[in-house]
Residue, then its C-alpha position, 0 to 999 in steps of 0.5 A: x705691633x698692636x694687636x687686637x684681642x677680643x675675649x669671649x667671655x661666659x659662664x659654660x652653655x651661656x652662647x659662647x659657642x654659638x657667637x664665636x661661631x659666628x665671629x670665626x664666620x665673620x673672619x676672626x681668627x679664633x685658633x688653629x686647633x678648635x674643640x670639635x662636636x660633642x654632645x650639646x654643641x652638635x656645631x662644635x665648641x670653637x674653644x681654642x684647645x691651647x688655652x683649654x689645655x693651659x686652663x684645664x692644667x693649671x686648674x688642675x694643679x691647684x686642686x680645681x677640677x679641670x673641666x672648670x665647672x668649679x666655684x673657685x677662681x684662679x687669681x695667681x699663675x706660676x711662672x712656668x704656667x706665665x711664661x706658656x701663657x706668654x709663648x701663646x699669645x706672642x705666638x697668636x700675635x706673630x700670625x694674626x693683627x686681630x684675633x681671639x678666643x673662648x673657653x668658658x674656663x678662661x671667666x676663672x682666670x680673668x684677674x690673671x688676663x687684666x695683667x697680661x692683656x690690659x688692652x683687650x677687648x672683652x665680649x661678655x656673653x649672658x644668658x639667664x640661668x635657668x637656662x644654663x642650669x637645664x643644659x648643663x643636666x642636659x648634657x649629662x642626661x643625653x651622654x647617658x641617653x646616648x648610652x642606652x640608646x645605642x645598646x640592644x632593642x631591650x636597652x632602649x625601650x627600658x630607657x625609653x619608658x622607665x630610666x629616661x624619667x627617673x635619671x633625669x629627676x636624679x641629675x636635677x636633685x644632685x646636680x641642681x644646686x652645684x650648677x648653680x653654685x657654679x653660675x653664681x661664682x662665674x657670674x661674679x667674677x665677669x661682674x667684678x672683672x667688667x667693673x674694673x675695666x673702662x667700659x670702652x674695653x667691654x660689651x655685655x650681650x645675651x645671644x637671643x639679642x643678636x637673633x633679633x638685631x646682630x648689627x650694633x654688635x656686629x658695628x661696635x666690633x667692627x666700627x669701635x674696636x676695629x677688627x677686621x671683619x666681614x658681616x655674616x648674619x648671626x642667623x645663618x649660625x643660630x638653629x632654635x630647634x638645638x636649644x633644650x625645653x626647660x625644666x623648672x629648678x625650684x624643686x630642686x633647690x633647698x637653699x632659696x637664696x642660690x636662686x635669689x643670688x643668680x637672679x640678682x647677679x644675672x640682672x646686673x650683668x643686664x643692666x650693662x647691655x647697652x640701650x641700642x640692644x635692648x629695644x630690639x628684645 
């Protein structure tokens, strides 16, 4: 059997989410057993929580931390950990002819997944990284957030009008520059991994396109790739009023160039979006 594989490719809190959401709405089977809501993702994850768990273990044996907000990438897997990753895709294989999965994680393994899946399809989501940079923080201010809040009367108002500001100003001087670190290396590594691949094999997307104009997406997934999907529009999935406010990251950066490297990473990943979405922005 020839199965079809999309992988849903981006950097953590890039749209991955949200669009797998939307291709599991247009029947793409995206796993059995799916990471729930959390905090920052209050429709749920869709992450396949087989590769989570496969990509959370190897990281982790390789001294890499396992949520995957690392900068370093995984290029080689033990035989053990090829022979898991083979029982999981022959079993996918077995029960669905098309079907795929995200985990921001897998954009450390990529070089790997070139060799064991030379035929499938990568969906590559970007999203500036200012943005990714604020939701990551945000995350971790809202689980402290959530914290206070669901203590007693005085432990919210002390939040609420002394720590709220103050642990917010000190998750962007410590957190800033390592999300950043972070995004770069995600960002180069799709970069490096979409150059080796013919272009017929990918597509790049920014979720805020599809709000706009979901059907060349939608079409080239369906038309060109042949998945077997029903139309669903994206924004019967896409709610504005969960995105965060930004905060500028300036001040909190002391090395300039991080920023200037994001910036310039993020616009060749742009420069790939095809024309036909680009003047629906």
């Amino acid at each position: 059997m020839n199965n079809n594989i999309l992988v849903i490719t981006g950097m953590h809190r890039s749209g991955t989410s949200l669009i797998t959401q939307w291709l599991n709405k247009c029947g793409l089977p995206v796993g059995d057993r799916l990471l729930g809501a959390l905090i920052g993702n209050a429709e749920g994850h869709f992450e396949d929580l087989d590769f989570v768990e496969f990509h959370t273990g190897v990281l982790e044996s390789q001294g890499i931390a396992g949520n995957g907000l690392d900068d370093k990438a995984v290029h080689k897997i033990d035989e053990a950990a090829s022979q898991k990753l083979q029982g999981m895709i022959a079993d996918r294989n077995a029960h669905h002819a098309a079907w795929g999965w995200k985990d921001p994680r897998t954009c450390l393994f990529l070089s790997v997944y070139r060799n064991f899946l030379p035929q499938a399809r990568y969906l590559i989501i970007v999203r500036d990284y200012g943005s990714v940079v604020n939701s990551l923080i945000s995350r971790i201010y809202r689980s402290a957030e959530k914290k206070y809040m669901t203590r007693s009367a005085f432990s919210a108002w002390l939040w609420k009008n002394f720590r709220s500001k103050l642990r917010k100003k000190k998750l962007y001087r410590e957190l800033t520059e390592k999300y950043l670190k972070v995004c770069i290396a995600y960002n180069e590594e799709i970069l490096q991994h979409a150059r080796q691949l013919p272009e017929s094999q990918y597509r790049v997307v920014d979720y805020k396109v599809l709000t706009k104009s979901d059907k060349p997406v939608f079409s080239h997934l369906h038309d060109n790739w042949n998945f077997p999907l029903q139309y669903t529009p994206f924004n019967d999935v896409y709610k504005e009023k969960l995105l965060n406010a930004p905060v500028s990251l300036l001040p909190f950066v002391k090395d300039k160039s991080l920023l200037m490297k994001a910036a310039e990473l993020e616009a060749k990943l742009r420069k790939l979006i095809p024309a036909e979405d680009l003047v629906k922005t």
